[in-house]
Backbone bond lengths (Angstrom), bond angles and torsions (degrees), N, CA, C in turn:
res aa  C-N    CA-C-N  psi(-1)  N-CA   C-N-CA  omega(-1)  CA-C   N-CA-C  phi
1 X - - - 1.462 - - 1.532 109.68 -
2 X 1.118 113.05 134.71 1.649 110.85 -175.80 1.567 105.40 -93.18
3 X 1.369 100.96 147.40 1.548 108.97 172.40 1.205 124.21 -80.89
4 X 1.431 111.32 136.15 1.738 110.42 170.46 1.458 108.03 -47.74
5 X 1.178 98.61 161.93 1.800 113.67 -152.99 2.238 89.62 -105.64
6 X 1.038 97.61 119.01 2.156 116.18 -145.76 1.674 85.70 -63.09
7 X 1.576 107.13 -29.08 2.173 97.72 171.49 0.934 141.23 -73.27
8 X 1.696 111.60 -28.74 1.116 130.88 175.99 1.986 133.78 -59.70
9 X 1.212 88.06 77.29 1.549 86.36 -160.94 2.457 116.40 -29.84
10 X 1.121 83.26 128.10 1.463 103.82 179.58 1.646 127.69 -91.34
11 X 1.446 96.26 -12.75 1.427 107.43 -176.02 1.702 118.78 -129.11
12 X 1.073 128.46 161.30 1.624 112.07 178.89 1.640 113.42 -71.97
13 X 1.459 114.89 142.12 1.223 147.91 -176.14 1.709 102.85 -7.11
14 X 1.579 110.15 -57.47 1.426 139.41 -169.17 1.852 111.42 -71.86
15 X 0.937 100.94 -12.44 1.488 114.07 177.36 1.342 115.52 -98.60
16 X 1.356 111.53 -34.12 1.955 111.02 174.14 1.377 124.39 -53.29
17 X 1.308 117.47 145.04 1.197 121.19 155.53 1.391 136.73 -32.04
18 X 1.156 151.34 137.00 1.826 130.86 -178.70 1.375 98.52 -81.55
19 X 1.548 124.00 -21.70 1.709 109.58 178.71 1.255 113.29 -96.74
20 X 1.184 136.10 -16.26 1.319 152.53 140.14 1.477 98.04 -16.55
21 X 1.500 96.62 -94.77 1.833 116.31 174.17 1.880 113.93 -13.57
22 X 1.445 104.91 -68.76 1.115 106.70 166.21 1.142 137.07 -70.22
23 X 1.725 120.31 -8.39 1.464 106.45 166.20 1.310 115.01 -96.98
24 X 1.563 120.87 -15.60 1.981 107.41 133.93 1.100 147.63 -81.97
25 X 1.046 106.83 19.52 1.467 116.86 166.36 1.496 127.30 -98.69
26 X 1.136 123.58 -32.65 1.579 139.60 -148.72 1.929 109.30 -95.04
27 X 0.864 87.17 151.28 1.324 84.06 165.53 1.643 128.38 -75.80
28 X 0.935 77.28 -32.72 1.791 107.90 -164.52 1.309 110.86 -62.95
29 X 1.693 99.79 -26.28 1.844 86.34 -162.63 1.570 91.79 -117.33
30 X 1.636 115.98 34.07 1.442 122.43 167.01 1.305 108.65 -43.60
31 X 1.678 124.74 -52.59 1.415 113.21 -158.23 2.080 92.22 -86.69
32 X 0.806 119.28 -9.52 1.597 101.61 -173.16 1.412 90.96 -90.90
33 X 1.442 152.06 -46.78 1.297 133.09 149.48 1.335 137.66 -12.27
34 X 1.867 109.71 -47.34 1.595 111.45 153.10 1.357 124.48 -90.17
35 X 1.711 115.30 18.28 1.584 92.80 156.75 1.674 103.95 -112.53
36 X 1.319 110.68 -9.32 1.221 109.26 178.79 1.733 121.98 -67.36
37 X 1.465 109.20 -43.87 1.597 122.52 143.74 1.541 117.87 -28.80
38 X 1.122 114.24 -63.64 1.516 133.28 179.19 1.245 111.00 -50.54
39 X 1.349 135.95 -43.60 1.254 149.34 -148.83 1.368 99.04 -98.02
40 X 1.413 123.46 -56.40 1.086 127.05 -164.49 1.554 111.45 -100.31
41 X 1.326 116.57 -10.21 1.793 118.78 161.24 1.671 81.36 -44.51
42 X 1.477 142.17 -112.28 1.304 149.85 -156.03 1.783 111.88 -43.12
43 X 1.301 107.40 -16.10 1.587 95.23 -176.60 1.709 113.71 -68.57
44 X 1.471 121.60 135.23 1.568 128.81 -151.66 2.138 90.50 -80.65
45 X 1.272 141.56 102.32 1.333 108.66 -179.53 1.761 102.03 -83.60
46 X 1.274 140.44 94.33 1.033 153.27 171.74 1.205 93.23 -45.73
47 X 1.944 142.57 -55.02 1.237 124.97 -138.98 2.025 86.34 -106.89
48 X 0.939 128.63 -15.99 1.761 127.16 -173.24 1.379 103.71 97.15
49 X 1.250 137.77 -31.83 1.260 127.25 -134.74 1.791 98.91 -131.00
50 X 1.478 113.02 34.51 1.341 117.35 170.81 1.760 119.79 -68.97
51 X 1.153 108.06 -47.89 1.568 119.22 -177.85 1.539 97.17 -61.02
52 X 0.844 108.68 -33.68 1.793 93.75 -155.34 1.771 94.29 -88.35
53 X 1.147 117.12 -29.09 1.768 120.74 -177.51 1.533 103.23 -66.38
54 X 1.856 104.57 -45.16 1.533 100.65 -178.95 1.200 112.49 -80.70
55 X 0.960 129.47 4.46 1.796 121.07 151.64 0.966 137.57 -102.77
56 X 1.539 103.14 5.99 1.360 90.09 170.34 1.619 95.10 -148.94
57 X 1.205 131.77 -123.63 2.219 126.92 -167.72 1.553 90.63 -33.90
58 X 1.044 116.94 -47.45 2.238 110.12 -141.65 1.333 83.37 -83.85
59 X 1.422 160.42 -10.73 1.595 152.76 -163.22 1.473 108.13 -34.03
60 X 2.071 111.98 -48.65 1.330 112.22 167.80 1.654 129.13 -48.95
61 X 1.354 101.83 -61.55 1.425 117.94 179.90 1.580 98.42 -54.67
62 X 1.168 118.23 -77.11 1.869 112.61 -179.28 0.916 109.21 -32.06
63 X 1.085 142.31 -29.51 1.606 127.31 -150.74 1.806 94.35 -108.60
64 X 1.124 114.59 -35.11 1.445 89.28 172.51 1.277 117.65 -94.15
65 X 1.686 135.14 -13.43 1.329 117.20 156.50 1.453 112.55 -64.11
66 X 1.248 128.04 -10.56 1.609 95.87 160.08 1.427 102.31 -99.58
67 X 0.739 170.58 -58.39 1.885 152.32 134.72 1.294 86.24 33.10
68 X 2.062 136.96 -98.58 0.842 132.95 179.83 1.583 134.36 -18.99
69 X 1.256 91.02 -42.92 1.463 114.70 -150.85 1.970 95.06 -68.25
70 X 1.284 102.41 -44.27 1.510 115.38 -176.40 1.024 125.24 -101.95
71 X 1.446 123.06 15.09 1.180 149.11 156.78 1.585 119.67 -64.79
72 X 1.738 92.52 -62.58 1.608 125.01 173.67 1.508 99.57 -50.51
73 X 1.224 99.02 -59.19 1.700 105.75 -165.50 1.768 110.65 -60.41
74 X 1.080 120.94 -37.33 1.561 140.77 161.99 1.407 103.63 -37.77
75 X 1.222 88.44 -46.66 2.084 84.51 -152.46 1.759 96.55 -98.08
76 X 1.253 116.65 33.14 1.225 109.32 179.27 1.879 134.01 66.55
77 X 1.231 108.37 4.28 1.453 94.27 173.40 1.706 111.86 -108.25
78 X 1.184 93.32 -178.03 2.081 101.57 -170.97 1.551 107.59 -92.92
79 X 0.998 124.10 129.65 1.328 109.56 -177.55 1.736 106.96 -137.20
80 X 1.092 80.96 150.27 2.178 103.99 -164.76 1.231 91.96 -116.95
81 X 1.550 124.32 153.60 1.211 141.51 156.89 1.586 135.06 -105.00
82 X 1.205 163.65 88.78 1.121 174.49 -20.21 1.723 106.96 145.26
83 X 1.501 137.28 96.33 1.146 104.79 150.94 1.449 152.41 -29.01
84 X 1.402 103.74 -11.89 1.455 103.41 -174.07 1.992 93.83 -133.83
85 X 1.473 126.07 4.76 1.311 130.64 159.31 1.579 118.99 -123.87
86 X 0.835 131.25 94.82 1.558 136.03 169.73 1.582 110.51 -18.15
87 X 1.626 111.24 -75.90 1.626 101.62 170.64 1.317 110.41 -136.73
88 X 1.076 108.34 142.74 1.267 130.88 151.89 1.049 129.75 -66.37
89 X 1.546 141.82 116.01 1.490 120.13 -175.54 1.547 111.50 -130.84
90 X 1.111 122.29 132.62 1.411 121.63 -173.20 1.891 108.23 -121.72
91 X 0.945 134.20 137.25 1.254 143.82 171.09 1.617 119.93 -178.81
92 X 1.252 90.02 142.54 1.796 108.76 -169.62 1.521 129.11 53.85
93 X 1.791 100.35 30.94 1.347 107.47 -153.67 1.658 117.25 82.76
94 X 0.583 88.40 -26.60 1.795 84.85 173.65 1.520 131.39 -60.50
95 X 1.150 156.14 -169.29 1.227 155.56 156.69 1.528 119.09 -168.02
96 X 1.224 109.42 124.14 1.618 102.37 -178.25 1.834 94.28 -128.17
97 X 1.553 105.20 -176.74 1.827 113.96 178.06 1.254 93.90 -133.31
98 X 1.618 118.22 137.90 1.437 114.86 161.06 1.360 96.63 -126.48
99 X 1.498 97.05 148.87 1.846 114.50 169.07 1.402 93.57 -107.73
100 X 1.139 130.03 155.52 1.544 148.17 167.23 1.760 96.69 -119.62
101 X 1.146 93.46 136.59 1.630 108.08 167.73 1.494 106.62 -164.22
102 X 1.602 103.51 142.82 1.728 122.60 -177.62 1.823 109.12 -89.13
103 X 0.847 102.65 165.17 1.428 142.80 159.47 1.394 110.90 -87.30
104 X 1.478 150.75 110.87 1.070 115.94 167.94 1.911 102.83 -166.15
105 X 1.341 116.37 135.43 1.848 114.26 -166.48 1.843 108.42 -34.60
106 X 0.994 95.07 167.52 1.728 90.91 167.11 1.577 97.22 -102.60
107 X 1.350 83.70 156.39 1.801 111.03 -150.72 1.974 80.80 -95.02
108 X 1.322 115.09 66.67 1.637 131.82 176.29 1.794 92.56 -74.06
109 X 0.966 117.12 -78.19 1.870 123.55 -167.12 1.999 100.69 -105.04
110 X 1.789 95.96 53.77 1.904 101.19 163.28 1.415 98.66 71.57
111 X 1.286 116.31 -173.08 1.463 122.26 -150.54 2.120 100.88 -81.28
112 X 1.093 86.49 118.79 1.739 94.81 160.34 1.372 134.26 -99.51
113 X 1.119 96.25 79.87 2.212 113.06 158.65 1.080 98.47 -8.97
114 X 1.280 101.61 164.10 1.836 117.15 174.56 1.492 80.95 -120.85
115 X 1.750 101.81 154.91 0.737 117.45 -171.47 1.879 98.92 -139.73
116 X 1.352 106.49 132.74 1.559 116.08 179.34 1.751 106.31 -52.43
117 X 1.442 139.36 -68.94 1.136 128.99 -163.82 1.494 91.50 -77.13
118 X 1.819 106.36 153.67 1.163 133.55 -169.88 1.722 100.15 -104.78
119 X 1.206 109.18 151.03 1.457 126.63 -155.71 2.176 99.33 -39.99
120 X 1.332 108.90 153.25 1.138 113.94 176.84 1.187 126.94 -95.29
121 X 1.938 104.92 95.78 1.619 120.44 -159.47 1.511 94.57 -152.47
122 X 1.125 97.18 142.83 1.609 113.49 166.12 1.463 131.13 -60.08
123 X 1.316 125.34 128.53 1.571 114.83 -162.08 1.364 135.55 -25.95
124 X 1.336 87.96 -44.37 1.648 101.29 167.21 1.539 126.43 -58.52
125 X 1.274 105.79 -36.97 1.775 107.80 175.67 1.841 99.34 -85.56
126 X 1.346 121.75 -41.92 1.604 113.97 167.66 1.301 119.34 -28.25
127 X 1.188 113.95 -47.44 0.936 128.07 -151.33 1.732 115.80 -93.09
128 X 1.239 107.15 -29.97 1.570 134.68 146.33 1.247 111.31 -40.79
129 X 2.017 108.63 -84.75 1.082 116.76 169.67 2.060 121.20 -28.71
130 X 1.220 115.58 -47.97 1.282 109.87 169.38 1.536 121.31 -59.16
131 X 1.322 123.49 -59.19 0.947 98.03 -170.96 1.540 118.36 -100.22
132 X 1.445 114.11 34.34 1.351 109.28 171.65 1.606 111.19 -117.95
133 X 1.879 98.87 -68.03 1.257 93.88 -163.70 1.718 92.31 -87.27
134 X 1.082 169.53 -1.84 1.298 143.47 136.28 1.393 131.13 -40.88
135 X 1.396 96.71 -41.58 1.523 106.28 175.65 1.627 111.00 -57.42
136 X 0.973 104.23 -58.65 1.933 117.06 170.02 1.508 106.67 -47.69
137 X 1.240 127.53 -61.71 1.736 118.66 166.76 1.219 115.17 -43.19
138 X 1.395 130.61 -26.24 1.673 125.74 -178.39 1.600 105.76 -81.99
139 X 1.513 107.48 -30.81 1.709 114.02 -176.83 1.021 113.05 -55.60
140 X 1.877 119.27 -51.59 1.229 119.81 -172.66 1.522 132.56 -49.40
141 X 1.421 89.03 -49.69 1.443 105.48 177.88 1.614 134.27 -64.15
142 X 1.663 99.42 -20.36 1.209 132.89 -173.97 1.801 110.49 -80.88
143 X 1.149 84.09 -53.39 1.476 90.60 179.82 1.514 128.41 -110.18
144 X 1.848 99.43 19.30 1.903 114.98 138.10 1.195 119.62 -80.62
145 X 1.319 123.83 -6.23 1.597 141.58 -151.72 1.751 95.26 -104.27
146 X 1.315 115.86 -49.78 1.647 131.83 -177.85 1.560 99.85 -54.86
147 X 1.775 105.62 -51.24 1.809 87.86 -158.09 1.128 111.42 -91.85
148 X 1.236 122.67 25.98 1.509 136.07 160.60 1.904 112.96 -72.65
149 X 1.311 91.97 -44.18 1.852 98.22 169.30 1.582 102.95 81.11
150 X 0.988 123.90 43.60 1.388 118.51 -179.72 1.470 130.44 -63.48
151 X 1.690 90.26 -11.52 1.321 89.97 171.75 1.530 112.86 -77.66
152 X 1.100 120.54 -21.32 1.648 120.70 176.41 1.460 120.77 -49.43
153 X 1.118 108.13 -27.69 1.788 114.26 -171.02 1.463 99.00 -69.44
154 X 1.374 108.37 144.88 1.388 143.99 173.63 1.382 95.37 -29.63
155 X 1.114 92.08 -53.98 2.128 104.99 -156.44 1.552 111.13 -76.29
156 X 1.462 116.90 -13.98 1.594 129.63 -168.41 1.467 109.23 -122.59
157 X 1.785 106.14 -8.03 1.681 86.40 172.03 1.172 131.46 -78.62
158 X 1.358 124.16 146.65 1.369 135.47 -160.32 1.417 111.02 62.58
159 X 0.979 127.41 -3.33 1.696 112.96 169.08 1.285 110.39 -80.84
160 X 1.538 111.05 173.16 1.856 135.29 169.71 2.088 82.87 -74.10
161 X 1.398 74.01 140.21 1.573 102.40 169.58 1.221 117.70 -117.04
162 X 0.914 135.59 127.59 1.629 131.49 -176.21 1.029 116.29 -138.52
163 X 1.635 117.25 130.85 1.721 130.17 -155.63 1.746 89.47 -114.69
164 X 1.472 112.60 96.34 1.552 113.89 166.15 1.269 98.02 -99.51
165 X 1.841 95.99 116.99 1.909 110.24 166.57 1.671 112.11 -110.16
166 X 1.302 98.57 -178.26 1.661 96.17 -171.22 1.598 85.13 -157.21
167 X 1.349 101.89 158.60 1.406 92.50 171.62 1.914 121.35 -132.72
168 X 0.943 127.65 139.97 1.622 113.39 -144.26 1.653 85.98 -129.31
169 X 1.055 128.80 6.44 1.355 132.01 172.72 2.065 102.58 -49.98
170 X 1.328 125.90 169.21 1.065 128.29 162.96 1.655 119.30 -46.29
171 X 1.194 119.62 119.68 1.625 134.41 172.57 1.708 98.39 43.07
172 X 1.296 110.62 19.42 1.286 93.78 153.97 1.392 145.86 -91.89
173 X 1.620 123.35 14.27 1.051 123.90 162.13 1.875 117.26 -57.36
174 X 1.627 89.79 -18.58 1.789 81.10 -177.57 1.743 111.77 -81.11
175 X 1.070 118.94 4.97 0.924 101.10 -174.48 1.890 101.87 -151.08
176 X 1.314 112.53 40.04 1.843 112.34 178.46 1.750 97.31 -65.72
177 X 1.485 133.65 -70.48 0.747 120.54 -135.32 2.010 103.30 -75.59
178 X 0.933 114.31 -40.81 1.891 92.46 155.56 1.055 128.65 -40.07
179 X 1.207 114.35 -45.37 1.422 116.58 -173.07 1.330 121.80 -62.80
180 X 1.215 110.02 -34.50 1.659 128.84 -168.81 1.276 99.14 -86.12
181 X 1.458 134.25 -15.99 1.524 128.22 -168.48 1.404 86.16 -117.68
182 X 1.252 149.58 -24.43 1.132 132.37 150.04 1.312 124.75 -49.85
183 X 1.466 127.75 -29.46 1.496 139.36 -172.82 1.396 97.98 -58.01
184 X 1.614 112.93 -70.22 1.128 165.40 -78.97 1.812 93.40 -137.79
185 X 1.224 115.14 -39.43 1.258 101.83 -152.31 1.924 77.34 -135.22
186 X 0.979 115.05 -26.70 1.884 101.14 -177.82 2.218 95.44 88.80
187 X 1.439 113.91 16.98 1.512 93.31 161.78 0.964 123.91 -144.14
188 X 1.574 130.95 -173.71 1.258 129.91 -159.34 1.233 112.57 -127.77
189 X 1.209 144.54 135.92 1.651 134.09 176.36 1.359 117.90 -122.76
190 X 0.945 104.35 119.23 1.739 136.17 -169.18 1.975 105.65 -95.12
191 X 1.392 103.61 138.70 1.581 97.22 175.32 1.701 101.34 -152.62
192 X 1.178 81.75 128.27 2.030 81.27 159.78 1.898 106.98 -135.20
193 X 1.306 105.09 -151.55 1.312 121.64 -162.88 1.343 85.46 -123.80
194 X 1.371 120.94 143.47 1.713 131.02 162.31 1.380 108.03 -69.33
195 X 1.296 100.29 -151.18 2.015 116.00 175.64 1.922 97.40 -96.61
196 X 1.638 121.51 -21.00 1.592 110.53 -175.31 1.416 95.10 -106.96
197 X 1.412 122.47 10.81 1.870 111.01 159.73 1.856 89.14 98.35
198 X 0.720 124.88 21.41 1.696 119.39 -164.94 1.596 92.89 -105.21
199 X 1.194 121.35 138.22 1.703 136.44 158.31 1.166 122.08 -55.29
200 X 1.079 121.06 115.84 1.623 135.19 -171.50 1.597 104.74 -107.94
201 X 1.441 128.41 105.99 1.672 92.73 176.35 1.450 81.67 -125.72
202 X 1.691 119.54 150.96 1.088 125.99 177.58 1.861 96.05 -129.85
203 X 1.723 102.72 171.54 1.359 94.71 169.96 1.705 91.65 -153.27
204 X 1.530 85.23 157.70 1.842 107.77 -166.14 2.166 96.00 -141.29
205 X 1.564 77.55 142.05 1.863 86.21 -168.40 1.719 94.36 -68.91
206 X 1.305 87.55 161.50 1.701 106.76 -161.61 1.390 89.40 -101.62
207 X 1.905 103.49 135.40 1.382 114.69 176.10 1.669 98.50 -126.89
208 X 1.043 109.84 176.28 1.256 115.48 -175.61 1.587 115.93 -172.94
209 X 1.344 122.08 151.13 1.552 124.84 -179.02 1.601 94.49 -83.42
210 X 1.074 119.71 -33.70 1.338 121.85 -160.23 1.441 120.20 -58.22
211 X 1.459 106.98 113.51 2.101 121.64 174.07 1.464 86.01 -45.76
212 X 1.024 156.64 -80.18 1.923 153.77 -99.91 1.708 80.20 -107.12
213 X 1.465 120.85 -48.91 1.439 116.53 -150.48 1.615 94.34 -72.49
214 X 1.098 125.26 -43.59 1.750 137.61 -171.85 1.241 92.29 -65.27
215 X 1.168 146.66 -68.99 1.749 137.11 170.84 1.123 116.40 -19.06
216 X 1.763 98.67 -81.58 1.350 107.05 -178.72 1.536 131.41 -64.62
217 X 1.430 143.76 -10.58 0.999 130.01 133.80 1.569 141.32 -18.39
218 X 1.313 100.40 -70.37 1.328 108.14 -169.42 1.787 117.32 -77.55
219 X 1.271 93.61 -4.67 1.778 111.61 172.46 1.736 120.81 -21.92
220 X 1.394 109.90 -45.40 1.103 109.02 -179.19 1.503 111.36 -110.95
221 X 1.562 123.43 18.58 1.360 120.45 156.21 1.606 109.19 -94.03
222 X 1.589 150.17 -20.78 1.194 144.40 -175.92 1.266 95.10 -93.42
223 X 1.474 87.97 157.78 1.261 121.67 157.15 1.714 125.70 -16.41
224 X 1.447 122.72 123.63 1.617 129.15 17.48 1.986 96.04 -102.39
225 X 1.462 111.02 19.63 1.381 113.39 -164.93 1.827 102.30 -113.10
226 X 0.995 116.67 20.21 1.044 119.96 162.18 1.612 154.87 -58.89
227 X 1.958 87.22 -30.58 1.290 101.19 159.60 1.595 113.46 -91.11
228 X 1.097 112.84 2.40 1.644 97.78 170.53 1.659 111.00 -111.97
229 X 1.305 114.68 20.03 1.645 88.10 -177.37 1.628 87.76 -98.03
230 X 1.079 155.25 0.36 1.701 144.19 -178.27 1.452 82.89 -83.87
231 X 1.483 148.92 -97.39 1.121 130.09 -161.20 1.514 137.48 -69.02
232 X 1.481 91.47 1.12 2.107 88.20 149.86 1.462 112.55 -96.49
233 X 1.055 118.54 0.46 1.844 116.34 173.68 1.516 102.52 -98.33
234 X 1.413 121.67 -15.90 1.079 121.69 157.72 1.694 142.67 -71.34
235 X 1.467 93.52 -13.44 1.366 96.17 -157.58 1.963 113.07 -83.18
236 X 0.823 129.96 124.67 1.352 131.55 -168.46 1.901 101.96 -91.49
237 X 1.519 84.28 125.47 1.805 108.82 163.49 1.253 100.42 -70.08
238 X 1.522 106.55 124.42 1.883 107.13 -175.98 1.811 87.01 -171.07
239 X 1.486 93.44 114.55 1.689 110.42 168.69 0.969 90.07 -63.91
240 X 1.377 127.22 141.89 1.446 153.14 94.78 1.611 87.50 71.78
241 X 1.325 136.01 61.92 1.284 133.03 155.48 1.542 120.33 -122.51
242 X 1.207 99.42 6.18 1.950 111.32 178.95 1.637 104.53 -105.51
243 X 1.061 145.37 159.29 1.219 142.13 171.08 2.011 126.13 -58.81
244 X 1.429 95.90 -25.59 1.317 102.14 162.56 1.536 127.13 -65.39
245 X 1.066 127.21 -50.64 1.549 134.83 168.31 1.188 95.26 99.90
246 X 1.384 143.08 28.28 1.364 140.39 172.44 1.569 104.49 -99.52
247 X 1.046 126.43 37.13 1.502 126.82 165.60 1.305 119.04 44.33
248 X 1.275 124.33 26.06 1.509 134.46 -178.11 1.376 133.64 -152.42
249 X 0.966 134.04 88.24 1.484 126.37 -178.43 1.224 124.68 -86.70
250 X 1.221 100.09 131.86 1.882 115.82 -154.16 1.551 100.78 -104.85
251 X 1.330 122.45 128.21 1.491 142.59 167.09 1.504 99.06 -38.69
252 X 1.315 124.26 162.75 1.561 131.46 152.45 1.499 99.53 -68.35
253 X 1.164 102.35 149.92 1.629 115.43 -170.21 1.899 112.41 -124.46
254 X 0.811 141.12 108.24 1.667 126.69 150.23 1.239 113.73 -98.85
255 X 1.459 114.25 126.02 1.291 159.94 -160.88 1.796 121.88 -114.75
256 X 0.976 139.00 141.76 1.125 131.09 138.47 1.234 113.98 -104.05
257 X 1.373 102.04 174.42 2.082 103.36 -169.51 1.549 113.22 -66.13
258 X 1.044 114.76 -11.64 1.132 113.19 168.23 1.929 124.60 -85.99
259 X 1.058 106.13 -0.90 1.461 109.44 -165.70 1.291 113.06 -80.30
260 X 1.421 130.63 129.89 1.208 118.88 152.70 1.813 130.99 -31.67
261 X 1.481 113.99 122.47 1.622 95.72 171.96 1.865 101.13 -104.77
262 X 0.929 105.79 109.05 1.484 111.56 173.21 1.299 119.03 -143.03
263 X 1.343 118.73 -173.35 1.468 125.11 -167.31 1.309 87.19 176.83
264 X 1.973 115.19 119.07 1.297 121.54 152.70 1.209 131.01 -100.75
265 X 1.881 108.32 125.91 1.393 104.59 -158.89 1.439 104.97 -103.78
């Protein structure tokens, strides 16, 4: 059966996405149109109903599972799709599960675009805004993702689990991966220049006045996820220097059968 063609709008005018809109419309985004074609000729839609999500509410989420999607495929492993697991990844004998999940405003007044500049505040509140209330938008999503239990499924027991987030909040693509290790890890990283021009970055644990921020922190140290936040705060980002080639080297772990095996990267 051939797939609907991912440009071709599927729904009436009033239902599309506004970035959608503009990435058929424009001139500009001619060549991301032919890799987006490209990408998704091979993408598996396990659930049917991909085209119609990426054109219209899901545009965020679609767009980075195929981001994902050709990432995986880049780096050499096989990947399967699961209604209830995003990917499957198999290489060198190996096998891991990734879920992908966004960050993204609530859709209060219809679908909200992302937008490149980050909310309009003075450095000092930016800078707030980062490491408080962004950090808390990554929690939520993170830890609706946990009480699902994905590690329970047939298809994910005993494997690495892996929670790929993104965050689509205002101008926060410039800055997810602080944010998420701020969530994630309770710190903050600070950088200046010395007296010979050289990069200094240091980091100091993140405090805060904030009721929502003190919650949401500790999210992935309680209960029933408790035994996994020491070895996902452990786990080190490392290209291809372990014998697996999965870009990650994972701590020794003890587990009971019930434990989540994951690591959020």
């Amino acid at each position: 059966m051939l797939k609907a063609d991912l440009l071709t709008p599927i729904r009436p005018l009033k239902d599309l996405h506004p970035q959608f809109l503009n990435l058929i419309s424009h001139d500009v985004y001619e060549p991301a149109r032919g890799m987006l074609r490209e990408v998704y000729a091979e993408f598996p839609d396990s659930d049917g109903n991909f085209v119609e999500q990426f054109q219209t509410s899901g545009f965020d989420a679609r767009t980075f599972e195929l981001f994902l999607f050709a990432m995986f495929k880049h780096l050499g492993h096989h990947i399967e799709r699961e209604p209830r697991l995003d990917f499957i990844l198999s290489r060198d004998g190996h096998e891991a599960c990734i879920e992908a999940v966004i960050a993204s405003p609530p859709p209060n007044d219809g679908i909200q675009p992302y937008t490149n500049d980050p909310p309009d505040r003075s450095s000092e509140e930016l800078e707030e805004y980062r490491q408080q209330e962004a950090a808390i938008r990554l929690g939520s999503p993170l830890f609706s993702k946990l009480q699902k239990k994905y590690w329970m499924l047939p298809r994910a027991s005993g494997k690495p689990l892996i929670f790929a987030i993104e965050n689509f909040h205002p101008g926060a693509l410039h800055f997810s991966d602080s944010t998420l290790s701020n969530y994630l890890f309770g710190l903050s990283s600070h950088s200046y220049h010395d007296a010979h021009g050289k990069l200094i970055i240091t980091h100091s644990r993140s405090t805060s006045t904030s009721p929502a921020r003190r919650r949401s922190l500790p999210a992935f140290s309680r209960s029933p996820t408790r035994r996994m936040s020491r070895p996902s705060c452990s786990a080190t980002a490392e290209r291809s220097r372990n014998s697996t080639g999965w870009g990650t080297r994972l701590p020794p772990q003890r587990r009971g059968s019930d434990d989540p095996v994951g690591n959020v990267l």
